[in-house]
Backbone as CSV, one residue per row, in Angstrom:
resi,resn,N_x,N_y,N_z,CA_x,CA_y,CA_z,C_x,C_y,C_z
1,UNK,0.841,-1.198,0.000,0.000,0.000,0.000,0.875,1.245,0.000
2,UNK,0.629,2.041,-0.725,1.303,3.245,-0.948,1.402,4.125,0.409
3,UNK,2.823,4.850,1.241,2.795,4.957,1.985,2.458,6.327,2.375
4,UNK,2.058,6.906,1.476,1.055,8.729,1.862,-0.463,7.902,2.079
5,UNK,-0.828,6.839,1.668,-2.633,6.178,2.083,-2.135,5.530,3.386
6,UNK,-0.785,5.274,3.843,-0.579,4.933,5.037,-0.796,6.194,6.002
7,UNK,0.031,6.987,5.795,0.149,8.288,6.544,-1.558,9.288,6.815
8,UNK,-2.231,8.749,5.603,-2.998,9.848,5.198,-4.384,8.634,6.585
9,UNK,-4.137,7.302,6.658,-5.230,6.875,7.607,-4.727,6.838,8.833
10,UNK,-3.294,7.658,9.357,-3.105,7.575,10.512,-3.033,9.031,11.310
11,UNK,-3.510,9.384,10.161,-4.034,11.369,10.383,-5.121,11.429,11.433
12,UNK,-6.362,10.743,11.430,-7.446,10.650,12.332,-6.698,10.288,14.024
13,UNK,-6.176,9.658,13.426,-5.467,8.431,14.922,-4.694,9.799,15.648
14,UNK,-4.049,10.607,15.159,-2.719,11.349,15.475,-3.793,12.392,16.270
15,UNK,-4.570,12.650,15.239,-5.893,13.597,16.102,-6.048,13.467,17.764
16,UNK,-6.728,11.660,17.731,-6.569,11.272,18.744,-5.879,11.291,20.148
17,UNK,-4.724,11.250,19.345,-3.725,10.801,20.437,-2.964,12.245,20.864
18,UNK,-3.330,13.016,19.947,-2.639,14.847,20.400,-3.813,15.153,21.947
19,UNK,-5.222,14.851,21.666,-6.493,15.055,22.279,-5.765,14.384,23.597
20,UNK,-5.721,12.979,23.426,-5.394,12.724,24.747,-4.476,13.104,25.325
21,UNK,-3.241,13.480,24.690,-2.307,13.910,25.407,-2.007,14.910,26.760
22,UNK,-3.726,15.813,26.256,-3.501,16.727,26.904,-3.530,16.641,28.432
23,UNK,-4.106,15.349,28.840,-4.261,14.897,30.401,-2.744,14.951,31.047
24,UNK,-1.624,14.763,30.194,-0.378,15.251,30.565,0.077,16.151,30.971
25,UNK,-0.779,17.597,30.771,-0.700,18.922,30.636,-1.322,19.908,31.327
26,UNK,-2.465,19.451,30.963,-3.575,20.036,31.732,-3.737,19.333,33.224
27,UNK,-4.776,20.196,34.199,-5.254,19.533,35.413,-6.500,18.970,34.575
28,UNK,-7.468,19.101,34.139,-8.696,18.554,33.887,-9.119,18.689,32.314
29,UNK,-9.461,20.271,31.989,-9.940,19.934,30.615,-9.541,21.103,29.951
30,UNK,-9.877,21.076,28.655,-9.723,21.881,27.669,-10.401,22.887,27.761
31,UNK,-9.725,24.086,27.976,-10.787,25.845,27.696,-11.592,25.155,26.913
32,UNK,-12.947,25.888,27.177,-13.978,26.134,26.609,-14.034,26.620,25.514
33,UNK,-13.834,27.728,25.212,-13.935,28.495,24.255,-12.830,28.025,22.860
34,UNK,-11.950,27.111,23.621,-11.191,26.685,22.536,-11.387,25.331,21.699
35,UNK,-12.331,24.790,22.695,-13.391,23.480,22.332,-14.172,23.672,21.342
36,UNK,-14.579,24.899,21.353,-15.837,25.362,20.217,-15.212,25.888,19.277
37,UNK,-14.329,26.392,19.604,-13.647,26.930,18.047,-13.323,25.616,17.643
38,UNK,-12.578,24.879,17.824,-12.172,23.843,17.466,-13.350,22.554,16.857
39,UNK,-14.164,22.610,17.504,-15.434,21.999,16.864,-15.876,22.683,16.024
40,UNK,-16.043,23.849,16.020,-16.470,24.401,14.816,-15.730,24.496,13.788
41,UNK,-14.896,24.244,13.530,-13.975,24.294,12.591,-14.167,23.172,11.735
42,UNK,-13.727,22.032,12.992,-14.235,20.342,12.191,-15.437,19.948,11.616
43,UNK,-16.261,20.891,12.193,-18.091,21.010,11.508,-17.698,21.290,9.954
44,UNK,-17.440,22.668,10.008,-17.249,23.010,8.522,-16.238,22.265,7.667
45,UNK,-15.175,22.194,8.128,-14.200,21.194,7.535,-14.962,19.300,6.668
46,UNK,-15.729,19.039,8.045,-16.515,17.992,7.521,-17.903,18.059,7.058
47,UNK,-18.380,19.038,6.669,-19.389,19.200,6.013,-19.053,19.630,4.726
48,UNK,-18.250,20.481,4.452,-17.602,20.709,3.039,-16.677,19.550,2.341
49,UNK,-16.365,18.671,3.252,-16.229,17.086,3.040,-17.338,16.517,2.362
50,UNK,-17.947,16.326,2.971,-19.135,15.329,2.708,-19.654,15.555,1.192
51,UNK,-19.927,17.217,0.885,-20.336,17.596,-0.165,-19.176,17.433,-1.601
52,UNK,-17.765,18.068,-1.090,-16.768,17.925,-2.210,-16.105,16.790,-2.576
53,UNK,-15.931,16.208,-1.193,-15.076,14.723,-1.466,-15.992,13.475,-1.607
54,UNK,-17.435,13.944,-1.159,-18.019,12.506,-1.300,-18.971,12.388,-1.933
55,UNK,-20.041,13.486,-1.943,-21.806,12.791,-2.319,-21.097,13.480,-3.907
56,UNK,-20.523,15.190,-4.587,-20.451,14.968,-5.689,-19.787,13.969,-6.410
57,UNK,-18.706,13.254,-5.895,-17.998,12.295,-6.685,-18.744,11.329,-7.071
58,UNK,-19.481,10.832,-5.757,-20.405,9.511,-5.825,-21.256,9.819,-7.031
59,UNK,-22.139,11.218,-6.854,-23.197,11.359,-7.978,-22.556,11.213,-9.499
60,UNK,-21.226,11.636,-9.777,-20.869,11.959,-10.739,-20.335,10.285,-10.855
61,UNK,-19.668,9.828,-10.441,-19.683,8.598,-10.801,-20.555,7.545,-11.212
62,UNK,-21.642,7.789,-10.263,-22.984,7.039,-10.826,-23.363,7.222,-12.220
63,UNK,-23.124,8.996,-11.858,-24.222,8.916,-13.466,-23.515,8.478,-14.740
64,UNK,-21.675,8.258,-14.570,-20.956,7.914,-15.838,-21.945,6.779,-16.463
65,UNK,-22.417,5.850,-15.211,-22.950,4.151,-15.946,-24.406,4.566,-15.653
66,UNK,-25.083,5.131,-15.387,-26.996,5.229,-15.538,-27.649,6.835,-15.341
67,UNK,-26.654,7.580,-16.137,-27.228,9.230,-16.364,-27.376,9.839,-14.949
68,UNK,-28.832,10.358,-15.054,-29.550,11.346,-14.345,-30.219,10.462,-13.057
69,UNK,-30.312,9.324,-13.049,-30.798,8.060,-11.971,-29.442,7.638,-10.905
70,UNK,-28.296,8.056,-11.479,-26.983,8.061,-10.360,-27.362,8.340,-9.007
71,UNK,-28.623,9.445,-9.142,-28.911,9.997,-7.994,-28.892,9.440,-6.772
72,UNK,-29.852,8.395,-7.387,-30.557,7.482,-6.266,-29.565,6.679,-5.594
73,UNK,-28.718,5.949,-6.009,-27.879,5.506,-4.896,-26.878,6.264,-3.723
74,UNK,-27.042,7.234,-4.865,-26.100,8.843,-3.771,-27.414,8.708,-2.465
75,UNK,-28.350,8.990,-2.787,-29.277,9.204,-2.287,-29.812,8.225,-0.517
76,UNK,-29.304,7.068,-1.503,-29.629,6.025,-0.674,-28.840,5.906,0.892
77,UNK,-27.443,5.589,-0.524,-26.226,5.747,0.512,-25.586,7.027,1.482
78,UNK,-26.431,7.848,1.470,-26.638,9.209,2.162,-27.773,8.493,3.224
79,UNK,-28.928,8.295,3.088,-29.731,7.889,4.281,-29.390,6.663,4.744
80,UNK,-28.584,5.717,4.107,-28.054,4.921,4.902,-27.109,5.085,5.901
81,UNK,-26.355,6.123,5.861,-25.584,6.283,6.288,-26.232,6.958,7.992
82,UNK,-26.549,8.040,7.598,-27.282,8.564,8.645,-27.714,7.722,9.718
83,UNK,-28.677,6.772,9.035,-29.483,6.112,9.781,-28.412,4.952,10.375
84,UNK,-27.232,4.432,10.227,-26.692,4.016,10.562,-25.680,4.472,11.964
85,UNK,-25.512,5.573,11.933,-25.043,6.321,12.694,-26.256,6.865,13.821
86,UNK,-27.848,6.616,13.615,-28.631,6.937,14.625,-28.811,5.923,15.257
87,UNK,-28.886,4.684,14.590,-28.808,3.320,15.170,-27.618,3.015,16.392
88,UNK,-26.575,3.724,15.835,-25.175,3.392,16.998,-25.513,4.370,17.990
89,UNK,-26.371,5.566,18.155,-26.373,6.589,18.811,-27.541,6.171,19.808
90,UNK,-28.322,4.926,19.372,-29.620,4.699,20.044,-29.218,3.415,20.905
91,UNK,-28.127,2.282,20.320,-27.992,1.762,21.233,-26.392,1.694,21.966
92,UNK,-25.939,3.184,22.082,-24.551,3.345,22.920,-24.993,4.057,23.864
93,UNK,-23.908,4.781,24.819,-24.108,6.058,25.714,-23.809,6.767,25.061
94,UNK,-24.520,8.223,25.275,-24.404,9.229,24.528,-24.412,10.482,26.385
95,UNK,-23.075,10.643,26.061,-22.278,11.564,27.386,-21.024,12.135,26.468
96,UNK,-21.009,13.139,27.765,-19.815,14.150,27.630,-18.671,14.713,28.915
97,UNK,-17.859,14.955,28.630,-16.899,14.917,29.635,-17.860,15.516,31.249
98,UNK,-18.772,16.344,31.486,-19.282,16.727,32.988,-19.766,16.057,33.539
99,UNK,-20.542,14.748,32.266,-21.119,13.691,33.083,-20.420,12.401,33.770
100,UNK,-19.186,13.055,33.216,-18.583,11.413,33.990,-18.153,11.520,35.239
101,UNK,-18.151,12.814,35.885,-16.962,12.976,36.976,-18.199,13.038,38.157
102,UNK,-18.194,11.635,38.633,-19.070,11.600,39.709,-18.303,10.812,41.120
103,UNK,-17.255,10.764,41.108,-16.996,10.061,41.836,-16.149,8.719,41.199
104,UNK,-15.197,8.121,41.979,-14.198,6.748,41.497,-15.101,6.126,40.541
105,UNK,-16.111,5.083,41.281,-16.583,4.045,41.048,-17.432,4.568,39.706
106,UNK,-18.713,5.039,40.092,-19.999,5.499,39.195,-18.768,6.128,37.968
107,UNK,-17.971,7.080,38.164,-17.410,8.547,37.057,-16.112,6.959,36.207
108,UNK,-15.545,6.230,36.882,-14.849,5.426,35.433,-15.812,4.375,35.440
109,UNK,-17.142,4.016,35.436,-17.904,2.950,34.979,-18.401,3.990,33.769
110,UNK,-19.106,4.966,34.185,-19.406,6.012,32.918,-18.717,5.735,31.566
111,UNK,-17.267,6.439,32.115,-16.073,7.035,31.125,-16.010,5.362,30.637
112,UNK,-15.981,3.990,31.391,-15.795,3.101,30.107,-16.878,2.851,29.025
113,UNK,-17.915,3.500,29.440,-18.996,3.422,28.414,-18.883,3.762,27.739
114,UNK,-18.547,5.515,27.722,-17.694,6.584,26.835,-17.022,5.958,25.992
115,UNK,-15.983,5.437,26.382,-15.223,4.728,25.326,-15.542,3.664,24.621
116,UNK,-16.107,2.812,25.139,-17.010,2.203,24.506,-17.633,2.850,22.978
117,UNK,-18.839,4.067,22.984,-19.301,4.612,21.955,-18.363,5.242,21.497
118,UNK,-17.076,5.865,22.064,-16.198,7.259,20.807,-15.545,6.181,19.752
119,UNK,-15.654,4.511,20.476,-14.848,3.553,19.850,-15.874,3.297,18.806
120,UNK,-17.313,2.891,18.662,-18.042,2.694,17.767,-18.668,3.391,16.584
121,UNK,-18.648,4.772,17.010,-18.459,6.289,16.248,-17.323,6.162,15.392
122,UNK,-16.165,5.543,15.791,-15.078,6.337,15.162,-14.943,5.555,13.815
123,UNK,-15.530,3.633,13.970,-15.452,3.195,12.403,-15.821,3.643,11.338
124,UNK,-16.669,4.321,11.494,-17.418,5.050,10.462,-16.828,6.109,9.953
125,UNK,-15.908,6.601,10.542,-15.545,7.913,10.403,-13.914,7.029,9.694
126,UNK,-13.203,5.907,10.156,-12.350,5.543,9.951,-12.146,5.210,8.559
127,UNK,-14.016,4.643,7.972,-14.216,3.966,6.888,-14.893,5.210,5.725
128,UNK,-15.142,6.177,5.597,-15.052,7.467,5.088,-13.717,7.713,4.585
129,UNK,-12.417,7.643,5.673,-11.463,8.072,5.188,-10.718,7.189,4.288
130,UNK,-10.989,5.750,4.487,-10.714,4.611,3.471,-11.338,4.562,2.634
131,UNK,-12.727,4.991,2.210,-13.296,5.168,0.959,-12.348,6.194,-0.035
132,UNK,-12.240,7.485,0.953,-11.913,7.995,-0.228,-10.706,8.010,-0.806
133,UNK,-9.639,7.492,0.092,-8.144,6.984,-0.515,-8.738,5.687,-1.504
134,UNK,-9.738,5.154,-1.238,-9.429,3.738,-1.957,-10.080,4.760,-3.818
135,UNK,-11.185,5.177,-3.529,-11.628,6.053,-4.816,-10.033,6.774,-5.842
136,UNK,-8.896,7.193,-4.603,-8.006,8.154,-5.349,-6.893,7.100,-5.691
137,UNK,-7.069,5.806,-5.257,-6.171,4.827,-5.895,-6.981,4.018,-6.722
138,UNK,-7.623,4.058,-7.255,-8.411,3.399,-8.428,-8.604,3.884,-9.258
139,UNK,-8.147,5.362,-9.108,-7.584,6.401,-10.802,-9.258,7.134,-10.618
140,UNK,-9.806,7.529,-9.368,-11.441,7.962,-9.969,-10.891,9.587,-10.284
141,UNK,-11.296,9.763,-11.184,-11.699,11.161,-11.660,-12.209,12.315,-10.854
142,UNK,-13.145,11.527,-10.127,-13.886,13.032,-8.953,-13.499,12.817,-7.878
143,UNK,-12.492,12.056,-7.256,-11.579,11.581,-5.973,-10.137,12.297,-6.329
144,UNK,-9.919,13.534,-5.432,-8.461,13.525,-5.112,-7.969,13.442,-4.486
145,UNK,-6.816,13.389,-4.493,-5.609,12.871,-3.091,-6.337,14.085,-2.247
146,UNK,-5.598,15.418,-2.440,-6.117,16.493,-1.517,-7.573,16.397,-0.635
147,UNK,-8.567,15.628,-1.484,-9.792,15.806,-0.656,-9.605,14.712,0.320
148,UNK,-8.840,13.622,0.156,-8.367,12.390,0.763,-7.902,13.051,2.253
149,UNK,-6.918,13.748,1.958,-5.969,14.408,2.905,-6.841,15.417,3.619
150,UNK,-7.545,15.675,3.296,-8.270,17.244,3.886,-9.591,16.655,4.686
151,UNK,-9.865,15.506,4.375,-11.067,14.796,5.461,-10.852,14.380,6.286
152,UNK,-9.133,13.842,6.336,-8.449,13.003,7.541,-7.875,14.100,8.215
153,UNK,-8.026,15.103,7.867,-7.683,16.262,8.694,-8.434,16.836,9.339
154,UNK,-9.585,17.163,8.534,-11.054,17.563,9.160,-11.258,16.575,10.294
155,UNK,-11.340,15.438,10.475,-11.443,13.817,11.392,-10.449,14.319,12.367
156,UNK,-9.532,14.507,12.152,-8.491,14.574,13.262,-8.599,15.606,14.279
157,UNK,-9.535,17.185,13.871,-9.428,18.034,14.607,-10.929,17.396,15.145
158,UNK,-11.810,16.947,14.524,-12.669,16.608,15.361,-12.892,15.356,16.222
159,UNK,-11.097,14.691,16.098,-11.194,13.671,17.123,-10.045,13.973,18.365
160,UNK,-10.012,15.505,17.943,-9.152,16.080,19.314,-9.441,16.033,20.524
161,UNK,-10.759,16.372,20.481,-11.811,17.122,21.741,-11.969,15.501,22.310
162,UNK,-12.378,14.429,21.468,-12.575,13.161,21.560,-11.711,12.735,22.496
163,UNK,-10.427,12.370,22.122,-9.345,11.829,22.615,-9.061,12.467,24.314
164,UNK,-9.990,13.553,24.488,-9.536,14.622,25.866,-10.668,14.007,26.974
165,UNK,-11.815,13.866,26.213,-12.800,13.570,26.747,-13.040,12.392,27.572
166,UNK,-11.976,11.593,26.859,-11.367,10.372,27.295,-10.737,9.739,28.929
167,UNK,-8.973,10.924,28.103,-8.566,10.585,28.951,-8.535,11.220,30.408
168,UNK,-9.373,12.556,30.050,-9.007,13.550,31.081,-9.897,13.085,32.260
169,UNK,-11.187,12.635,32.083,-12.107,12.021,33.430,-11.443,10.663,33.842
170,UNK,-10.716,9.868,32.776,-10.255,8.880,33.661,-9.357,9.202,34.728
171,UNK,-8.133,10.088,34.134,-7.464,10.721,35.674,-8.114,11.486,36.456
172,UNK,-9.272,12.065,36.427,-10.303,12.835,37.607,-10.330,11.658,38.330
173,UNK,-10.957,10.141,38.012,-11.211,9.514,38.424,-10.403,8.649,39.295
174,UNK,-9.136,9.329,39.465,-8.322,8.098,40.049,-7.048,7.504,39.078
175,UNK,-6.802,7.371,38.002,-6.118,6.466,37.359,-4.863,7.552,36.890
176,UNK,-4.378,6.902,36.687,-2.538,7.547,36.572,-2.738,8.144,35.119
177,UNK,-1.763,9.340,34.851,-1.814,10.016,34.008,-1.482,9.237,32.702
178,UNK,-0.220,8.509,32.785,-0.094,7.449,31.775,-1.081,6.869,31.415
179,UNK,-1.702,5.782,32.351,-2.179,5.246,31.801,-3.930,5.509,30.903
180,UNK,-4.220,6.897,31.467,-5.232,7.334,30.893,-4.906,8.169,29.809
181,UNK,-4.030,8.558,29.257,-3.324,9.232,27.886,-3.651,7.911,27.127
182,UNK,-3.246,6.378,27.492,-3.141,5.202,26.869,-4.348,5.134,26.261
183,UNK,-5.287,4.963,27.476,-6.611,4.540,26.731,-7.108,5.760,26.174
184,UNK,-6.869,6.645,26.325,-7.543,7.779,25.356,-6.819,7.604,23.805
185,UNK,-5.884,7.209,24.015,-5.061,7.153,22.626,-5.688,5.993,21.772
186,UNK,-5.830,4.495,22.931,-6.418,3.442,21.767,-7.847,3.775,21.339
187,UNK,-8.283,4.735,22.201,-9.939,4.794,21.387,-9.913,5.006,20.117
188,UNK,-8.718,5.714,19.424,-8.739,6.408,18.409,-8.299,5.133,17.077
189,UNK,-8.075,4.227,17.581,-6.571,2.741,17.154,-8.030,2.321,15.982
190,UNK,-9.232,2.338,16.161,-10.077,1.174,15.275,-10.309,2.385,13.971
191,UNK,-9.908,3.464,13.863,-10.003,4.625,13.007,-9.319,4.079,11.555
192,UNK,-7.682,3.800,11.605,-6.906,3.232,10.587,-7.082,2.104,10.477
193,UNK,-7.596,1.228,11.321,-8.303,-0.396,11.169,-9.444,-0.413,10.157
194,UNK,-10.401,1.018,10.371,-11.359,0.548,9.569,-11.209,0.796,8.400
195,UNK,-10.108,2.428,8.580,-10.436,2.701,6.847,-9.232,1.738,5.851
196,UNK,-8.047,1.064,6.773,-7.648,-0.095,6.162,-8.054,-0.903,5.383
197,UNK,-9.194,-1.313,6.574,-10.454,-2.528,6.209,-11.170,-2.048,4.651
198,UNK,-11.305,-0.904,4.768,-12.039,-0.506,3.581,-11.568,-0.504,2.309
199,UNK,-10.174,0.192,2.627,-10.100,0.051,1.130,-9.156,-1.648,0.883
200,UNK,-9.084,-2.411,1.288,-8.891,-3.727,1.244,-10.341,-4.035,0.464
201,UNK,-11.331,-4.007,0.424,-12.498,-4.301,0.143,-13.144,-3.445,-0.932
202,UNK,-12.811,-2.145,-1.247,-13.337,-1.543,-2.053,-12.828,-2.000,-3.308
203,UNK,-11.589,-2.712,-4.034,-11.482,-3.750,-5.095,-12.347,-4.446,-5.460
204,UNK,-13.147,-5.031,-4.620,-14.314,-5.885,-4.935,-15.586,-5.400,-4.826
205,UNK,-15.217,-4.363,-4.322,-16.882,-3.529,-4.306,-16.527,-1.768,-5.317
206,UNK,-16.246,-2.059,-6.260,-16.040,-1.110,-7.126,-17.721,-0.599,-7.376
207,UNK,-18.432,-1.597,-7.621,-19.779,-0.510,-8.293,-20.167,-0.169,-7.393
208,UNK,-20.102,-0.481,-6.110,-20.753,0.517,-4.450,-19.762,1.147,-4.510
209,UNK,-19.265,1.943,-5.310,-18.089,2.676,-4.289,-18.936,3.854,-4.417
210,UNK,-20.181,4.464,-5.179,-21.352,5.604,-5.543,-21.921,5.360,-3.746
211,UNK,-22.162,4.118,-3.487,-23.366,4.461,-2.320,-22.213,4.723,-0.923
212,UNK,-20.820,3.921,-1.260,-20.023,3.811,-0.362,-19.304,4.982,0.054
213,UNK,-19.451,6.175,-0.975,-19.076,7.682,-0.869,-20.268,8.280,-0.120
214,UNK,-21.491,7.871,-0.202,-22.763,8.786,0.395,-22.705,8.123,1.394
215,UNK,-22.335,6.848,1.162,-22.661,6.196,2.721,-22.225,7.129,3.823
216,UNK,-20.685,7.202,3.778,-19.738,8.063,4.228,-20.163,9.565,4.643
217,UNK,-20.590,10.128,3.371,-21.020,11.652,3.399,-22.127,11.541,5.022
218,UNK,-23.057,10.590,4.954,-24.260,10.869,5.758,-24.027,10.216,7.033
219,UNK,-22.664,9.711,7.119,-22.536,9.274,8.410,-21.256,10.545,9.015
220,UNK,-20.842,11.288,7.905,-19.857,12.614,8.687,-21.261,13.742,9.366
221,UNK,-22.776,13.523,7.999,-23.200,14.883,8.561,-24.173,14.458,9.751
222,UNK,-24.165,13.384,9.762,-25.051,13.102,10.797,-24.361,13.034,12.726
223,UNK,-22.992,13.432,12.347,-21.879,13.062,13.308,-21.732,14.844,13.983
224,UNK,-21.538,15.621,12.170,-21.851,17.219,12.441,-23.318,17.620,13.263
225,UNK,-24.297,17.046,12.862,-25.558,17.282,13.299,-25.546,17.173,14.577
226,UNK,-25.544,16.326,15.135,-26.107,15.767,16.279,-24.982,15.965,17.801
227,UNK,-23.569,16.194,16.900,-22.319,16.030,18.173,-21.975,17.748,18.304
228,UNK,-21.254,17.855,16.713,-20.627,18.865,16.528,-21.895,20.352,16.952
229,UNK,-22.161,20.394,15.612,-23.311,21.525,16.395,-23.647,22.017,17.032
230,UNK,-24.243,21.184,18.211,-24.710,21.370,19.560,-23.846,21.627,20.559
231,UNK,-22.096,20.966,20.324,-21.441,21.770,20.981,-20.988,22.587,20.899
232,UNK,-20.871,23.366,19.749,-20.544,24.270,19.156,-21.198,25.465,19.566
233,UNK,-22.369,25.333,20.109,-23.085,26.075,20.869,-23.767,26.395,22.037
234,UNK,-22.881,25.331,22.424,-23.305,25.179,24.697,-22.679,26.717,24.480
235,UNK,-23.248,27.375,26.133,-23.045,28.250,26.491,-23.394,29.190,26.019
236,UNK,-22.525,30.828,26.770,-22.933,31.756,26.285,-22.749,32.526,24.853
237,UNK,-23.728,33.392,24.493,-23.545,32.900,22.956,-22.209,33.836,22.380
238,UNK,-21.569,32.937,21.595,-20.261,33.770,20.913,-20.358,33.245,19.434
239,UNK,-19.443,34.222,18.830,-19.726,34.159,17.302,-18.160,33.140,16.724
240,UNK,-17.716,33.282,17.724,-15.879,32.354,17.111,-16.211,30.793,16.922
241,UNK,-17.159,30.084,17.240,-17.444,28.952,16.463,-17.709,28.679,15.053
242,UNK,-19.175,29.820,14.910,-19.459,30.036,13.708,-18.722,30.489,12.680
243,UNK,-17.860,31.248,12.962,-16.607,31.555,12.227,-16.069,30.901,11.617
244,UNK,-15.115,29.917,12.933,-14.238,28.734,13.113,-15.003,28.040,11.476
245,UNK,-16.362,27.741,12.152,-17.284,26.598,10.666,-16.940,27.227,9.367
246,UNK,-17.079,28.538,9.161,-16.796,29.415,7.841,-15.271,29.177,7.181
247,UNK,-14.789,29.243,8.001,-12.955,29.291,8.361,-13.241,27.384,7.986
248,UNK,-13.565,26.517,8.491,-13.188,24.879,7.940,-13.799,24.942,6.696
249,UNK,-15.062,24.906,6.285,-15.747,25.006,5.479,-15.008,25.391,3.936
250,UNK,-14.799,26.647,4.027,-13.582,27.559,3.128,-12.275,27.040,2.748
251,UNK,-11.800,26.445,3.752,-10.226,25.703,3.423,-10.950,24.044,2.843
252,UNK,-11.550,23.902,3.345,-12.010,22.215,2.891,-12.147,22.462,1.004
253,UNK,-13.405,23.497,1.203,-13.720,24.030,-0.398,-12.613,24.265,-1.136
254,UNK,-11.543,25.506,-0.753,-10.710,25.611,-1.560,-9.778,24.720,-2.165
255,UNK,-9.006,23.710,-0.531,-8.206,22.794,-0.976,-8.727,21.543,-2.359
256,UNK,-10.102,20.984,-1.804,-10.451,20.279,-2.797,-10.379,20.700,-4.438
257,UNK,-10.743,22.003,-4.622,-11.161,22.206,-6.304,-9.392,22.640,-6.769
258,UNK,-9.001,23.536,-5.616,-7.595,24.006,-6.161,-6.585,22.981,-6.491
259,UNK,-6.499,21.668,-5.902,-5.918,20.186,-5.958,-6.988,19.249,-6.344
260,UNK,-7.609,19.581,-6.722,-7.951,17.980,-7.689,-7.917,18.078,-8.948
């Protein structure tokens, strides 16, 4: 395997493992205000994903082999996706770093739940980024390296906050700084597993690779929807998130059309 599709699926992971690091550093957690910029950023970053690197390629690929009807599998593989990602959201925990810190026992039974779901969240997000390296090694036309590179980047800032969320309540909780950097770091480990997995498999699944791009697209916006967003806007109201989104959004856009 070519070793920039190596580098380029261990971009998410690195995300990760910067996130956790910070339990090294910090007493507890990440400024606030730098959480939201930072989420907001990965909002726009991965929403201008979804649209440049994935659902147009998919559509445009479709329609090379069945016209103006390409749609529909974009289509599909867009609500599949989603709905796949509400399914993991309905039967995981769905918490955030204030809820875990209750005490030893109750606050790391939580936080392993936590990890538990940031671990089941993250295939999806792992297998997005293996779609679209596997699309830019199969010579596709509406797949470029750059959009390849610029989603695993987008992934990475939004698996910063992830990786903190992690490790930082496990040391509230009692557990040594090491070893909670550790497990904050492997949450991030099934990310390059999956999108590995993927493009190992996308050889044989060449004519899904249309639903396997939307798939992708609707499991980043459904990740923006429901995670990003909403934190993006706890608290009191400030405009540097929304920005931040304008600011990802803009570099996602530019990099893709200016490099592909």
């Amino acid at each position: 395997m070519n070793m920039n599709v190596i580098a380029g699926l261990l971009i998410p992971f690195i995300g990760t493992t910067l996130g956790a690091m910070m339990v090294l550093f910090m007493k507890r957690e990440i400024d606030n205000r730098l959480q939201r910029v930072l989420t907001g950023f990965a909002a726009g970053v991965m929403v201008s994903a979804s649209f440049w690197s994935l659902l147009i390629p998919a559509v445009e690929q479709a329609k090379e082999s069945t016209g103006k009807t390409g749609v529909i599998p974009a289509v599909a593989g867009f609500c599949l996706g989603m709905l796949f990602l509400l399914l993991i959201d309905t039967i995981t925990p769905h918490m955030h770093l204030d809820e875990t810190v209750e005490g030893p026992k109750s606050g790391l039974k939580k936080t392993t739940m936590l990890v538990f779901a940031v671990v089941i969240h993250n295939i999806p997000e792992g297998m997005a980024v293996g779609v679209v390296y596997a699309g830019w090694m199969q010579g596709n036309a509406a797949v470029s390296f750059s959009a390849a590179v610029s989603l695993a980047v987008g992934i990475a800032i939004q698996n910063f906050p992830e990786g903190a969320i992690i490790s930082m309540p496990l040391h509230a909780n009692g557990m040594g700084k090491g070893q909670a950097f550790l497990q904050g770091t492997l949450s991030g480990a099934v990310e390059p597993i999956a999108g590995f997995i993927t493009i190992l498999l996308a050889s044989q699944l060449v004519p899904l690779m249309p639903v396997l791009l939307s798939f992708a697209a609707g499991a980043m916006i459904y990740v923006v929807v429901e995670e990003l967003i909403p934190e993006m806007s706890e608290g009191e109201h400030s405009n540097r998130a929304t920005l931040a989104f304008m600011v990802g959004f803009a570099v996602m856009m530019m990099l893709d059309v200016l490099f592909s």
